[in-house]
N, C-alpha and C positions, 0 to 999 in steps of 0.2 A: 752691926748688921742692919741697924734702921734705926731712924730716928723721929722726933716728933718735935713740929714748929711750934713755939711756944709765942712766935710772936714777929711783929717785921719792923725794923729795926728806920726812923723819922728823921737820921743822919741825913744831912744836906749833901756830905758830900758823899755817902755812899748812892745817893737817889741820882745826883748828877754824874758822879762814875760809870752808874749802872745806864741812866737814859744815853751816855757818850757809846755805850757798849753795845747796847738796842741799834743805836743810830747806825751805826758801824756794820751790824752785823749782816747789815743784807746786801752791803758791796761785796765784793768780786775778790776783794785783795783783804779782807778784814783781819786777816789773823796780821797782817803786815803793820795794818793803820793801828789795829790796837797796840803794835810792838811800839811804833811809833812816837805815838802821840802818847800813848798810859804807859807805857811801859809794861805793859803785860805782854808775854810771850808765852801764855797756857795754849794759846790756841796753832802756834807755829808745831809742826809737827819735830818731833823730837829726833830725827833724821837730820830734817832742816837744819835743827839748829845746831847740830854735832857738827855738818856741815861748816856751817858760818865759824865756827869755832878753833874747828880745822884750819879753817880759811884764815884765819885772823878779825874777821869783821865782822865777829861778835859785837864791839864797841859802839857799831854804829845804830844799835838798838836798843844802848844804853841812853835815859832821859839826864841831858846833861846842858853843858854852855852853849853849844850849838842850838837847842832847842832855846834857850833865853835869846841866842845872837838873832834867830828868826824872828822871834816877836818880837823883840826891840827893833830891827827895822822894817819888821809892818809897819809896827805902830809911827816910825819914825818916815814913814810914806802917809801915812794918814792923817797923822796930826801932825799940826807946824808949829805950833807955840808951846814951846819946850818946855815952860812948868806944868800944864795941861798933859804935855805925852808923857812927860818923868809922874805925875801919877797917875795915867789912865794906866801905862804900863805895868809900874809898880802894883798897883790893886791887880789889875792880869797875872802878871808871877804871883804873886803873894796867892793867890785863889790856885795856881794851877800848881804851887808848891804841895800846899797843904792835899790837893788832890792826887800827887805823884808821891811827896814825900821821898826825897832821893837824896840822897848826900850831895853829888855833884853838883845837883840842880838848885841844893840850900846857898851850897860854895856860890855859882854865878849868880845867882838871886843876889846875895848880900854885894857882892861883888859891881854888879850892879845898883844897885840901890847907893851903897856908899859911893861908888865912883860920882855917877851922876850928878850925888848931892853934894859932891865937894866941886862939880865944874859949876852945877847952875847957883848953888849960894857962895861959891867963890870961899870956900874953906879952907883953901889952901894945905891941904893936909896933903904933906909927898907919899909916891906910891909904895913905897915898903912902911910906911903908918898904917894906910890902907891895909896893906896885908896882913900886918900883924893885928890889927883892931879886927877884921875877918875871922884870921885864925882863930882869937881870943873869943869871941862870939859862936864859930862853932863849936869850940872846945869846951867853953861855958853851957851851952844848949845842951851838950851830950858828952862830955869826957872820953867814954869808949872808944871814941872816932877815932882817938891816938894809936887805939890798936886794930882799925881797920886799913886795910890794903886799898880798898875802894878811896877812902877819905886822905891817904898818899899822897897816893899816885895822882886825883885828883886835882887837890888842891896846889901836890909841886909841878903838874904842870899848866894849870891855870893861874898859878901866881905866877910861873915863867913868862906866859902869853903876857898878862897883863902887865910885867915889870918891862921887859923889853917892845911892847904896843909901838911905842914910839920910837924904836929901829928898823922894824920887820916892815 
């Protein structure tokens, strides 16, 4: 029934969550941009989102590879010398991981990151090593992931995108 602040918490990435959140919240559309970009959807009304659910397009408010495919070609518009973009990039997801913390969003982060490093240092590693070196890495990180649905469906369908990349 009440409670008492013992104290406010020096976390980098809660102070930068929370200023994304401030920044956000005096737009027009914020409960939308937070879904977006944080993946928070405390603020979508809970009609809404029964709604989108109904609808099937839920998923699209899910933080996933779509959201790495966008910043990798900002980045890939703004920087041209592609050891430069492969880690301006790289530090970008790695920072906007740690601040979303999402399964799917771990999936295309690594996914990314190994790709990359096997085109720009010529690694030569075929794309089902990749996956498996992937899987193995999130599996190692977290074990439980084998018994999530989220971490699935996921990963077999972004190892499908990326095994067939080069048909589609």
């Amino acid at each position: 029934s009440s409670y008492d602040k013992v104290g406010t918490s020096n976390n980098i990435i809660y102070k930068v969550k929370n200023f994304l959140m401030n920044r956000t919240n005096n737009l027009k559309s914020y409960s939308y941009i937070n879904a977006l970009i944080l993946g928070n959807k405390n603020y979508i009304d809970d009609r809404v989102l029964n709604s989108y659910q109904i609808l099937g397009i839920m998923h699209l408010f899910a933080i996933s590879g779509m959201h790495v495919g966008l910043f990798t070609k900002l980045f890939d518009k703004i920087i041209k010398n592609e050891k430069k973009r492969y880690i301006v990039t790289s530090i970008f997801l790695i920072f906007y991981y740690i601040l979303i913390e999402s399964v799917s969003l771990l999936r295309a982060l690594l996914f990314y990151l190994v790709n990359r490093a096997n085109k720009i240092y010529e690694l030569n590693i075929s794309k089902p090593k990749i996956v498996i070196i992937i899987a193995s890495i999130l599996l190692i990180h977290n074990p439980w992931y084998i018994y999530s649905i989220a971490f699935w469906y996921s990963f077999l369908i972004g190892s499908t995108l990326f095994l067939l990349s080069n048909k589609i």
